[in-house]
Residue, then its C-alpha position, 0 to 999 in steps of 0.5 A: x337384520x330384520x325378522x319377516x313373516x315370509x309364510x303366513x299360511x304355515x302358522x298352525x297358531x302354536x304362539x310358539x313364537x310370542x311365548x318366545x318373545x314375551x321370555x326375552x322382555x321377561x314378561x308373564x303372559x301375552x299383554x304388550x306382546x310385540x308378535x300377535x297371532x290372530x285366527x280367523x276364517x278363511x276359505x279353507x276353514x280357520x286360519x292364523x295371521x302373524x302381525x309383528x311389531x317393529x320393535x321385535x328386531x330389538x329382540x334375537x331374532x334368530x332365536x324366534x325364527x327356529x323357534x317357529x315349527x313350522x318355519x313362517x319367519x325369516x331374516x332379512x338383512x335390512x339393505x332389502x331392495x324394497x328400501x333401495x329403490 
């Protein structure tokens, strides 16, 4: 299964998600963080881009998703018709 940013124009910028992923590496702090949250502006003033990196599957993804306020991942199985064309 693989864990998408499907909603990026829902992410309020809470890191809700990479506090999250950083606990389960049992990290402290946000550097080698496998999800960044980046702000910038846009035309409906500051907004929040979510990049994943693509060892963040390795993680529980299922956790990260309801962690999410604001419900911008979901899972996908990894059969997508993206890989089957």
């Amino acid at each position: 299964m693989i864990l998408k940013v499907t909603f990026p124009n829902k992410c309020i910028g809470c890191e809700l998600c990479v506090l999250e992923a950083q606990r389960q590496l049992q990290k402290v702090g946000f550097e080698g963080s496998l999800i960044r949250v980046l702000r910038g502006r846009g035309d409906k003033g500051i907004g929040f881009s979510v990049e994943l990196d693509p060892r963040i599957n390795k993680l529980d993804i299922k956790k990260l998703q309801t962690i999410c306020p604001t419900g911008v991942f979901t899972i996908s199985e990894e059969d997508s018709d993206e890989f089957n064309q």
